[in-house]
FIDREN-934835 format. One record per residue: residue in one letter; z, y, x of N, C-alpha, C in turn; residue number from 1. Coordinates in pm, whole numbers. Last residue first. Layout:
BEGIN
{node 'A'; {Z; Y; X}; {Z; Y; X}; {Z; Y; X}; NUM}
...
% end
This chain:
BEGIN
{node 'X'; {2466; 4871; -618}; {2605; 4894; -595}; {2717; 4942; -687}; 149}
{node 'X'; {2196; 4762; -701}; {2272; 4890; -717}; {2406; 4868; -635}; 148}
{node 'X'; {1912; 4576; -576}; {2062; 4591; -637}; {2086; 4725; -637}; 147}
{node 'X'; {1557; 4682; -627}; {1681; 4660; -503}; {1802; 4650; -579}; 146}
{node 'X'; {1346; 4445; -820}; {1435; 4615; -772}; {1514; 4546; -676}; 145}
{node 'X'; {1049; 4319; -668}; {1194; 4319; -723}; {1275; 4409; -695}; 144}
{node 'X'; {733; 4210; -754}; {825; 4316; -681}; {982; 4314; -766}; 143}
{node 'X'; {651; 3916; -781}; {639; 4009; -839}; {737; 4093; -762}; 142}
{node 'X'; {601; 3653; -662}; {716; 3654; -811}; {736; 3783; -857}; 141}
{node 'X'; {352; 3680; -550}; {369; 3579; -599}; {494; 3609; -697}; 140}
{node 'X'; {353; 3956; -357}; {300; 3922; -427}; {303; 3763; -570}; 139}
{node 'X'; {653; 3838; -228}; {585; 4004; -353}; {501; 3974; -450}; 138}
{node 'X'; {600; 3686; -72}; {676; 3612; -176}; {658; 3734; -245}; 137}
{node 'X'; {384; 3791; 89}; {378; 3677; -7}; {457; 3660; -115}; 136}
{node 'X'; {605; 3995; 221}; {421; 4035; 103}; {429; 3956; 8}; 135}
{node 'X'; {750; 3803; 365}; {780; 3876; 257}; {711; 3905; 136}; 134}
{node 'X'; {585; 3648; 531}; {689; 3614; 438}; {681; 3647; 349}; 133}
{node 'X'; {517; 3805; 786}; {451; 3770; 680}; {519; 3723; 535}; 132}
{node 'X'; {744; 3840; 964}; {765; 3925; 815}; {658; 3915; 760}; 131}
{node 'X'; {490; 3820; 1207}; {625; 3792; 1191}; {634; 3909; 1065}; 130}
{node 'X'; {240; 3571; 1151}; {279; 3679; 1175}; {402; 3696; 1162}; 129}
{node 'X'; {96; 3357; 1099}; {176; 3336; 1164}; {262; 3457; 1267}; 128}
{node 'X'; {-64; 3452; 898}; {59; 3307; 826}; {81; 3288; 945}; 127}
{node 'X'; {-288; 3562; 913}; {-158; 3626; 889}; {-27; 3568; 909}; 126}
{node 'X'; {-543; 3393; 729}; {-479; 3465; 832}; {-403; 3610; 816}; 125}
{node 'X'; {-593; 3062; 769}; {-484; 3168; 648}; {-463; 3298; 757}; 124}
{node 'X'; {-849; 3037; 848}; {-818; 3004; 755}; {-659; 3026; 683}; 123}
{node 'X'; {-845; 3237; 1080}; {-941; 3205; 997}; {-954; 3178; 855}; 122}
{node 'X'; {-647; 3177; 1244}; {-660; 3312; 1119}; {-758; 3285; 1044}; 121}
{node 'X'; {-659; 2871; 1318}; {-578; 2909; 1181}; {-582; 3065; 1120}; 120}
{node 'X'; {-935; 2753; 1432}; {-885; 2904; 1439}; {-814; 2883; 1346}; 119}
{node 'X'; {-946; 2430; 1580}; {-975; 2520; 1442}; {-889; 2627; 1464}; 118}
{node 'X'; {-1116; 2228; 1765}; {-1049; 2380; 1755}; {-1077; 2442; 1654}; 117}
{node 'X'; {-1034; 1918; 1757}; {-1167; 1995; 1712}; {-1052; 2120; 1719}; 116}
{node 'X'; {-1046; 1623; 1895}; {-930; 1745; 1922}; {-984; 1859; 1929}; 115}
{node 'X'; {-1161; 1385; 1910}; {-1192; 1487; 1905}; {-1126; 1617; 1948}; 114}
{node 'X'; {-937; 1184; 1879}; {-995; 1173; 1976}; {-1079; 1327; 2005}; 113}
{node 'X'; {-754; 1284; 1648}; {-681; 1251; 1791}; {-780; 1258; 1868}; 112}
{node 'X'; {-990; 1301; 1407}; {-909; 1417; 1477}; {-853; 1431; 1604}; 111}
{node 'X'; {-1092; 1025; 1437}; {-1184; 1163; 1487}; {-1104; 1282; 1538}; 110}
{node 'X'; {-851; 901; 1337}; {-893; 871; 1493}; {-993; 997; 1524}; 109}
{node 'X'; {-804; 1041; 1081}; {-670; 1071; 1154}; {-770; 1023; 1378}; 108}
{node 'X'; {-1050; 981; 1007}; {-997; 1133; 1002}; {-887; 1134; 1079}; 107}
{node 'X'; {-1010; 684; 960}; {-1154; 701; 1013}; {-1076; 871; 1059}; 106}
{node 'X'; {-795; 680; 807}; {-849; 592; 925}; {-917; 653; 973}; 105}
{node 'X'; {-896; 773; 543}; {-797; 864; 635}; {-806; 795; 782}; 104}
{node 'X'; {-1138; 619; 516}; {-1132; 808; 515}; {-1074; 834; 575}; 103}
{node 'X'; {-979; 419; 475}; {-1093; 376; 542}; {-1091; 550; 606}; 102}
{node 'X'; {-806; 426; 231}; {-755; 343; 360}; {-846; 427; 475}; 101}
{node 'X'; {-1018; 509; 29}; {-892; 642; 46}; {-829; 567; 225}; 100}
{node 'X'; {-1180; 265; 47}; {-1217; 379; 70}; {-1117; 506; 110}; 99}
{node 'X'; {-950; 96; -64}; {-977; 36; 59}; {-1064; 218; 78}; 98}
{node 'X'; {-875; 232; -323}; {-761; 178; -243}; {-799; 189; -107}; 97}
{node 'X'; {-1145; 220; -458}; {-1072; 327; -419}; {-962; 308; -356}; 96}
{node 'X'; {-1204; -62; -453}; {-1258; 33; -391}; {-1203; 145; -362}; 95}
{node 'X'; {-964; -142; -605}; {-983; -221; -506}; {-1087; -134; -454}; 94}
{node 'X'; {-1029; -46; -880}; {-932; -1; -732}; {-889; -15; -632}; 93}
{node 'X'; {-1254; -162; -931}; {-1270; -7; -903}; {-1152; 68; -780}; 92}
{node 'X'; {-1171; -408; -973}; {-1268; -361; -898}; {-1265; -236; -829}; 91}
{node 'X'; {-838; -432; -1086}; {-940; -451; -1083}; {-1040; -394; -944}; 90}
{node 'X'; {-551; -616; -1101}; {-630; -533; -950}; {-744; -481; -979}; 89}
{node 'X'; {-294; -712; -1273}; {-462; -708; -1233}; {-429; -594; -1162}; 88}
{node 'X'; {-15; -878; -1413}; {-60; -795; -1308}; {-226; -813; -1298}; 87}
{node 'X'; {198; -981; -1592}; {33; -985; -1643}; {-21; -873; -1567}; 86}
{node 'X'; {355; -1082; -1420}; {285; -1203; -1445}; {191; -1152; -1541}; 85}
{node 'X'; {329; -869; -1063}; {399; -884; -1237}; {336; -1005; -1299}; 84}
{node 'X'; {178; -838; -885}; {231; -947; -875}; {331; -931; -977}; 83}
{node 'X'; {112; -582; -920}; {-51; -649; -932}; {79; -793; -957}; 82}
{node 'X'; {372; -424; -895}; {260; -428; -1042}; {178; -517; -1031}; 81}
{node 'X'; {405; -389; -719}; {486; -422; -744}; {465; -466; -856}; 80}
{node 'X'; {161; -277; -498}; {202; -453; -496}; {301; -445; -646}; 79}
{node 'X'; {139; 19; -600}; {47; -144; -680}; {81; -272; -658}; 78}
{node 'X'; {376; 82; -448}; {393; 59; -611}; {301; -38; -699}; 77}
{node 'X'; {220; 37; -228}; {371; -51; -219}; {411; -16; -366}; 76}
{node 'X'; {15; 212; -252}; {12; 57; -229}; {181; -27; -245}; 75}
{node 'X'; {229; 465; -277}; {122; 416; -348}; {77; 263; -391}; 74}
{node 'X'; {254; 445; 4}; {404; 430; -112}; {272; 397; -225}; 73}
{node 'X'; {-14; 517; 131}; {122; 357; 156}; {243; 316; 48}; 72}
{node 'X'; {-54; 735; 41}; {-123; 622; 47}; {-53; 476; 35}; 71}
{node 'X'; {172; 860; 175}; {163; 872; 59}; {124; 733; 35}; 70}
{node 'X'; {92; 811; 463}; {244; 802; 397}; {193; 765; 217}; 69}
{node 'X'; {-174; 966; 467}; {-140; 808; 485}; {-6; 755; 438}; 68}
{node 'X'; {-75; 1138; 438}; {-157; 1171; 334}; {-135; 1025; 334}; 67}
{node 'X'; {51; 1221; 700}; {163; 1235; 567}; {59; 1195; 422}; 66}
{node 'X'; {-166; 1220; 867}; {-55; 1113; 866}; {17; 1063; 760}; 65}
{node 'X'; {-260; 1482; 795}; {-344; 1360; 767}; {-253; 1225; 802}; 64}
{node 'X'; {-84; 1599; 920}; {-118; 1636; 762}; {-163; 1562; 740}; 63}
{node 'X'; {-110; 1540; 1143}; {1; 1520; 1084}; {-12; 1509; 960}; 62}
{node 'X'; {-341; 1651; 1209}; {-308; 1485; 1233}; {-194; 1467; 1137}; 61}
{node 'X'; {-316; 1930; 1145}; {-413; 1855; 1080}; {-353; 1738; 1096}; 60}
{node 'X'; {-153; 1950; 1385}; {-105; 1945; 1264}; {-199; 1934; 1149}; 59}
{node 'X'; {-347; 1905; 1624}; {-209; 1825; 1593}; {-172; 1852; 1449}; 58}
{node 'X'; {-514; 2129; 1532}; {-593; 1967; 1552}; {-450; 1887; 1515}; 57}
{node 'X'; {-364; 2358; 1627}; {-403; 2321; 1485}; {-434; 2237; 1463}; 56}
{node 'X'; {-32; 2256; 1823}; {-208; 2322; 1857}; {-238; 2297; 1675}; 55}
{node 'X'; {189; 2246; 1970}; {136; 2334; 1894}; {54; 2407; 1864}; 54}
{node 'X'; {331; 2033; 2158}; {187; 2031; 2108}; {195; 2135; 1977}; 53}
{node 'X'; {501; 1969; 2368}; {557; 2097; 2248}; {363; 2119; 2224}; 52}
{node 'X'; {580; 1731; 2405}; {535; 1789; 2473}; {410; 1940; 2413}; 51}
{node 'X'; {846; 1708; 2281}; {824; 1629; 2403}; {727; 1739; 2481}; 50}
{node 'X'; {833; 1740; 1941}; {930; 1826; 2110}; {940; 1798; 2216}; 49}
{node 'X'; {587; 1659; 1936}; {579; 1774; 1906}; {712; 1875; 1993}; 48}
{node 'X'; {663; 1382; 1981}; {529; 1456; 2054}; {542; 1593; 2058}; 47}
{node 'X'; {800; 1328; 1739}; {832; 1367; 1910}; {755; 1407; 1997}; 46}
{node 'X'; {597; 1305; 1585}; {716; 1387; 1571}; {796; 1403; 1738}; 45}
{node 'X'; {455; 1081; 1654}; {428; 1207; 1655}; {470; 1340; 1592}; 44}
{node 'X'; {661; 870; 1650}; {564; 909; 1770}; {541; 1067; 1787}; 43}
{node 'X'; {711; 870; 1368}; {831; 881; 1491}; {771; 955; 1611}; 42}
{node 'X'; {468; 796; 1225}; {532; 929; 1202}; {648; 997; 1318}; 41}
{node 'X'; {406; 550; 1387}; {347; 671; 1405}; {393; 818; 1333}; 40}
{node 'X'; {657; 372; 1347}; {591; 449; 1419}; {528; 524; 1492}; 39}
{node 'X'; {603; 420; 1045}; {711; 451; 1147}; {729; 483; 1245}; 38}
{node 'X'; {373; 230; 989}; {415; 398; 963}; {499; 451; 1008}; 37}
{node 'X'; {472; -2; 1115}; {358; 58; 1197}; {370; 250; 1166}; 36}
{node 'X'; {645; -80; 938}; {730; -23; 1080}; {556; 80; 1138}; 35}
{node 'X'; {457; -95; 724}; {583; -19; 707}; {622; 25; 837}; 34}
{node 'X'; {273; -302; 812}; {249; -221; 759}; {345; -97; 789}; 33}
{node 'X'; {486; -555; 859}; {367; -530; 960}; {296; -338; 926}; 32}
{node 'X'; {673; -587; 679}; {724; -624; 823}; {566; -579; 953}; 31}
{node 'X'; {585; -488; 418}; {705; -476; 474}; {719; -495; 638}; 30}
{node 'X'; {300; -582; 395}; {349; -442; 372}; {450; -391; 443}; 29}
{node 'X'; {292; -851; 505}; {222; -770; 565}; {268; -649; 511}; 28}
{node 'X'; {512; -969; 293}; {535; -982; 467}; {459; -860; 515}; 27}
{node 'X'; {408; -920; 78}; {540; -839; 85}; {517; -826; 230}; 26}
{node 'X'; {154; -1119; 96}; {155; -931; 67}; {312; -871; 92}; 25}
{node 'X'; {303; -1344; 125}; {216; -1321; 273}; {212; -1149; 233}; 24}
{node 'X'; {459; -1356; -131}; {523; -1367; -20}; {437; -1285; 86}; 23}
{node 'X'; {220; -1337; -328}; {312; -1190; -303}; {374; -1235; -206}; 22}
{node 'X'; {114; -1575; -224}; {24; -1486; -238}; {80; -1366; -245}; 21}
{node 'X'; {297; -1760; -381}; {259; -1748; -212}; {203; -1668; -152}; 20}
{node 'X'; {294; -1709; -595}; {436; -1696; -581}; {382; -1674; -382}; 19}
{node 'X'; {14; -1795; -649}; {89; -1660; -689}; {178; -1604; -587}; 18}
{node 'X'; {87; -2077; -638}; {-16; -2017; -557}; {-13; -1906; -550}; 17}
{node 'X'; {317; -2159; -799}; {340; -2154; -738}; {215; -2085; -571}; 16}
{node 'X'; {207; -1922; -1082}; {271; -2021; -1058}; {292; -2039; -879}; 15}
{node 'X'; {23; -1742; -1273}; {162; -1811; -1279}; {190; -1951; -1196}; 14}
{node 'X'; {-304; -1796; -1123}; {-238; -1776; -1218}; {-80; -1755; -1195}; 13}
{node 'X'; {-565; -1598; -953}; {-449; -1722; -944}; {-332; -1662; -1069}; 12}
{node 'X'; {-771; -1449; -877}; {-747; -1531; -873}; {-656; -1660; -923}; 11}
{node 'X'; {-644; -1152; -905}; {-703; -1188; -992}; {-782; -1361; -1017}; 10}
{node 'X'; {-548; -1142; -672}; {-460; -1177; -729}; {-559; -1216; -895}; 9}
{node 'X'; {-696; -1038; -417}; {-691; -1228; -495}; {-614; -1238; -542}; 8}
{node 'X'; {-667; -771; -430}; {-758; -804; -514}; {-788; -983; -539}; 7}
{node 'X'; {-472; -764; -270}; {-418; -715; -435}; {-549; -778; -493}; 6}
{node 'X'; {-587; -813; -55}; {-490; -918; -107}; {-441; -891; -217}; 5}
{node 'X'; {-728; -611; 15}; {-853; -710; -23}; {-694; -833; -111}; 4}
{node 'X'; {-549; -367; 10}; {-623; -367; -107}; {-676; -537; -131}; 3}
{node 'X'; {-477; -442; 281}; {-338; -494; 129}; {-445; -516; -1}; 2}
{node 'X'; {-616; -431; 471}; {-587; -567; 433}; {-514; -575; 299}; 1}
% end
């Protein structure tokens, strides 16, 4: 809903139709939008010590939650801009706004409902080994002498 209301801003000039038009966008960001992220970041953070879901599907969700976070601060920087008095919305981002919305929507419900088994050795494997750590940080800043005494 935010993208299609950034995009009647190109509608309306300075003045009091404007002024009505960021009121209803603050309301829906702030009082409908915002707690909803809340939440669901709250929710499924407790989920995790409730009912100690430490599966790969769950933290995909998450990952895909925190992408939605983003998303949202994002939109809450274009409201702050589209309702400036030489604010535009154009087309393009009004697609890419509502599409990036739509993706993660669509990825966060496939993931919950699906609850697809992904092998994590697969895809990093090791990364839940004990003193994996170390190698990594070797390899990456380079081997380091030992102190002297």
């Amino acid at each position: 809903m935010l993208p299609y209301l950034f995009r009647q801003r190109r509608l309306l000039a300075v003045g009091p139709e404007l002024d009505r038009l960021h009121r209803i966008t603050r309301f829906v960001y702030l009082a409908m939008t915002s707690p909803a992220a809340f939440v669901a970041i709250g929710s499924g953070t407790a989920l995790i010590f409730f009912q100690g879901t430490f599966r790969e599907w769950f933290t995909l969700k998450m990952v895909l939650v925190g992408l939605m976070v983003m998303l949202h601060v994002v939109a809450g920087l274009v409201a702050m801009r589209v309702f400036a008095a030489d604010g535009r919305f154009g087309a393009r981002s009004y697609v890419a706004l509502t599409v990036s919305y739509l993706v993660l929507i669509v990825a966060i419900l496939w993931v919950v409902l699906a609850k697809p088994a992904i092998d994590a050795a697969q895809i990093a494997p090791g990364l839940f080994e004990p003193g994996a750590l170390k190698p990594l940080v070797r390899q990456i800043f380079g081997a380091t002498s030992t102190p002297t005494p």
